[in-house]
C-alpha positions in Angstrom: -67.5 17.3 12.3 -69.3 20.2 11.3 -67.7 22.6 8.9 -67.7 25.8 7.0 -66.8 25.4 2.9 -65.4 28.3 0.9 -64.2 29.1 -2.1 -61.5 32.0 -2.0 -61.5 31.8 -6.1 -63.6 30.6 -8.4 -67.4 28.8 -7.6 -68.8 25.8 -6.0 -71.6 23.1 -6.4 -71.6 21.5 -3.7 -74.5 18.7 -2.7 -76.3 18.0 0.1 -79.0 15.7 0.9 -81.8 17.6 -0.5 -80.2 20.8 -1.9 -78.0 22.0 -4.9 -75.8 24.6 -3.5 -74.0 27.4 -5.5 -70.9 29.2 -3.7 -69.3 31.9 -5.1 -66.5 33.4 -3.5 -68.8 35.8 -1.1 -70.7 32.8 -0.1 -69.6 30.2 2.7 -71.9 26.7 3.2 -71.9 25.6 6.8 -72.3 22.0 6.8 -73.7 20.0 9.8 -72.0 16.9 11.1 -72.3 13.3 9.4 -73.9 15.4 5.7 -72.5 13.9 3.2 -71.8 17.2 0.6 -70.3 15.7 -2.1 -68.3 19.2 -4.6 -66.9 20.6 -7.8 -65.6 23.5 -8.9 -67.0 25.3 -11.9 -63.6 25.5 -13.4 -60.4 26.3 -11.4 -60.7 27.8 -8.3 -59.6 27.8 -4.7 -61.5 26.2 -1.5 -60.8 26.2 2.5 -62.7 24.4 4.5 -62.9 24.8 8.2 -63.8 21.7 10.7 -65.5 22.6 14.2 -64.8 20.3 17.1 -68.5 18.3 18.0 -68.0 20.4 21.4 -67.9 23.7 20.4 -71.5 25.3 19.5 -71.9 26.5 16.2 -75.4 28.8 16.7 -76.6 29.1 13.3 -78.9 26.9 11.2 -77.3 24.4 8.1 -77.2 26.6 5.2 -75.1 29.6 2.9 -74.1 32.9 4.4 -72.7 35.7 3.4 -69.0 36.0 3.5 -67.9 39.8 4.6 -64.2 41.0 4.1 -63.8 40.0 8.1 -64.6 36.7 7.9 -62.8 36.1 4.7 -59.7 36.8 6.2 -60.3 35.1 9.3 -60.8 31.8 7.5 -57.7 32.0 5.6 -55.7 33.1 8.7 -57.4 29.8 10.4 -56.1 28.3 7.6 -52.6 29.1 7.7 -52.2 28.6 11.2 -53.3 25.6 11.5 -55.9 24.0 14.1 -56.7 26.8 16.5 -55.8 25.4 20.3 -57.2 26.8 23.6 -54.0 26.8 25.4 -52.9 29.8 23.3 -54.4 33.3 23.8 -54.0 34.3 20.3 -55.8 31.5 18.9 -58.7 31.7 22.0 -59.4 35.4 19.9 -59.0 34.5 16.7 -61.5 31.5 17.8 -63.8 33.9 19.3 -63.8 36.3 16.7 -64.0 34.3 13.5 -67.2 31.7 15.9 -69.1 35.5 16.2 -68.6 36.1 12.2 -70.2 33.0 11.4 -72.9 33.2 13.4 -74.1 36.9 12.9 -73.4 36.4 9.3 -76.8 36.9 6.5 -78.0 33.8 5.2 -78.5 34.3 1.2 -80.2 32.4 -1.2 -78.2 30.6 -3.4 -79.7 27.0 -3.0 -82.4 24.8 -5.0 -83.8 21.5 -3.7 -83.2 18.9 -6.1 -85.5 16.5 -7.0 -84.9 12.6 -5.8 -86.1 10.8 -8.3 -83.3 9.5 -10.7 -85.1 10.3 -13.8 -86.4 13.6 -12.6 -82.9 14.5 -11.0 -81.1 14.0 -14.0 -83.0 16.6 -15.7 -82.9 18.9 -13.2 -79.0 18.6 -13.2 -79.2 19.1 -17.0 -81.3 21.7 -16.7 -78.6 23.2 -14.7 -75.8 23.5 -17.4 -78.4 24.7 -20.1 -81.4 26.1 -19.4 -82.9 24.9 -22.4 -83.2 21.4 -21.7 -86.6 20.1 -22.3 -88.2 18.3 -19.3 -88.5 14.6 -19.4 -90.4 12.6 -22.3 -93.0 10.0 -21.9 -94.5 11.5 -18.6 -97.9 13.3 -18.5 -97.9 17.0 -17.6 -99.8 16.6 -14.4 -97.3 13.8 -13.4 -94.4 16.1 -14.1 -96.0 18.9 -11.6 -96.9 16.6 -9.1 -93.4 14.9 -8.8 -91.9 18.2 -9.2 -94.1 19.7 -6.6 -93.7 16.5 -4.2 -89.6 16.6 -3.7 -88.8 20.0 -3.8 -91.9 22.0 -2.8 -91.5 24.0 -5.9 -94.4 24.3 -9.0 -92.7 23.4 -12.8 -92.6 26.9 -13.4 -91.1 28.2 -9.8 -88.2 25.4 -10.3 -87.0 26.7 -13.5 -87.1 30.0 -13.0 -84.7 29.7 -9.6 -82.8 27.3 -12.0 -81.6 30.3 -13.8 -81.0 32.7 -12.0 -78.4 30.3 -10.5 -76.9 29.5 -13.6 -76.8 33.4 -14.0 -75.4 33.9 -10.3 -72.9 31.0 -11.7 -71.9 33.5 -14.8 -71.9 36.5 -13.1 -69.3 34.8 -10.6 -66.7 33.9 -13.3 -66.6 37.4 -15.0 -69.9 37.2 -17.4 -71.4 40.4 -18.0 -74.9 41.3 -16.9 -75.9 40.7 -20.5 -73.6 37.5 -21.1 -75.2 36.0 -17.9 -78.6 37.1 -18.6 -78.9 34.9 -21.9 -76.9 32.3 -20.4 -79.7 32.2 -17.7 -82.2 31.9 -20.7 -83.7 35.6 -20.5 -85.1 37.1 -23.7 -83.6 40.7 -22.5 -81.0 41.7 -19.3 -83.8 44.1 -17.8 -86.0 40.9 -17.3 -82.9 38.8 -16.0 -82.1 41.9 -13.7 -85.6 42.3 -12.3 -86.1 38.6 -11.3 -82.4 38.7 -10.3 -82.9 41.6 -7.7 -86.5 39.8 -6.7 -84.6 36.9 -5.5 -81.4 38.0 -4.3 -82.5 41.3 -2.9 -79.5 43.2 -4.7 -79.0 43.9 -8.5 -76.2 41.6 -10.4 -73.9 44.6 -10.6 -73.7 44.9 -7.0 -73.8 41.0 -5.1 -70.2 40.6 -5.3 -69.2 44.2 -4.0 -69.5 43.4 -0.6 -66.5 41.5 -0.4 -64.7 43.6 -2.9 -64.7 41.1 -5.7 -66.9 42.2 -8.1 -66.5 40.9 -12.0 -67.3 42.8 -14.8 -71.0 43.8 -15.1 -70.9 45.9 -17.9 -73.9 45.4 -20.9 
């Protein structure tokens, strides 16, 4: 079935074919039937996870959207009632309401396409916890750039540099300040890690978790 992952608390990797996803708690992932998303929580946190019937119509391409107070507690009333049934009116508008949330909702950009090649993946995935890790010995430059290039449609420099601002997004989202996050990312100063944050993201880190009224600290 299709379905709509979220994490109340904490943050998300989840996996999907081609893409590394990272969920924080304003973010949802809607999931299209038979993908396999395989997930982990970047230390404890708390996840719902809402399955749509193959006959209702979920109008809204595969990917992360923006989770707004409304729709935040419209999943975890769907969760505490249970499975929603058409024979009762309340659920019919709760159905109704929470079906329109989801699909008028902003996608946001908190993805990366990982590379399939085992060799090349593994890097990436390293590359993911610390920013530092060197890419992959005993391959040319050119061949590195062209595989690179080849499964995710990203140069070796654009990869990287979406790499971490994710792992700063990742910081940000379990209380880092601006400055904590930045060097985690692997920025030399916060103002570059803020510019290339706001380039990306279209907000500043002191401000992409305040629509949804869960903003960590930001201060440095």
């Amino acid at each position: 079935w299709p379905k709509l992952v979220f994490a109340k608390e904490g943050t998300l990797h989840v996996e999907t074919s081609r893409q590394l996803h990272v969920l924080p708690s304003t973010r949802a992932l809607y999931v299209p039937a038979g993908e396999r998303h395989p997930a982990r929580s970047l230390g404890r946190a708390s996840v719902r996870t809402l399955y749509f019937s193959p006959t209702l119509a979920v109008d809204r391409e595969p990917g992360i959207l923006e989770v707004r107070p409304l729709l935040r507690e419209l999943i975890a009333e769907t969760c505490a009632t249970g499975p929603l049934l058409r024979h009762r009116e309340r659920d019919r508008a709760i159905s109704a309401l929470l079906m329109d949330e989801i699909q008028q909702s902003n996608p946001l950009a908190s993805s990366i396409p990982m590379p399939r090649a085992e060799w090349l993946r593994g890097w990436a995935a390293g590359f993911l916890q610390d920013p530092a890790a060197e890419p992959p010995t005993g391959y040319s430059q050119r061949t590195l750039e062209r595989k690179v290039l080849a499964e995710t449609r990203l140069t070796l420099g654009q990869w990287p540099q979406q790499a971490r601002l994710l792992v700063g997004l990742q910081e940000l989202s379990q209380g880092a300040t601006v400055l904590e996050a930045s060097i985690a990312a692997g920025y030399e100063t916060a103002s570059g890690f803020i510019q290339s944050f706001r380039r990306h993201f279209g907000t500043t880190p002191g401000r992409i978790f305040s629509s949804a009224g869960d903003e960590p600290s930001l201060r440095g």
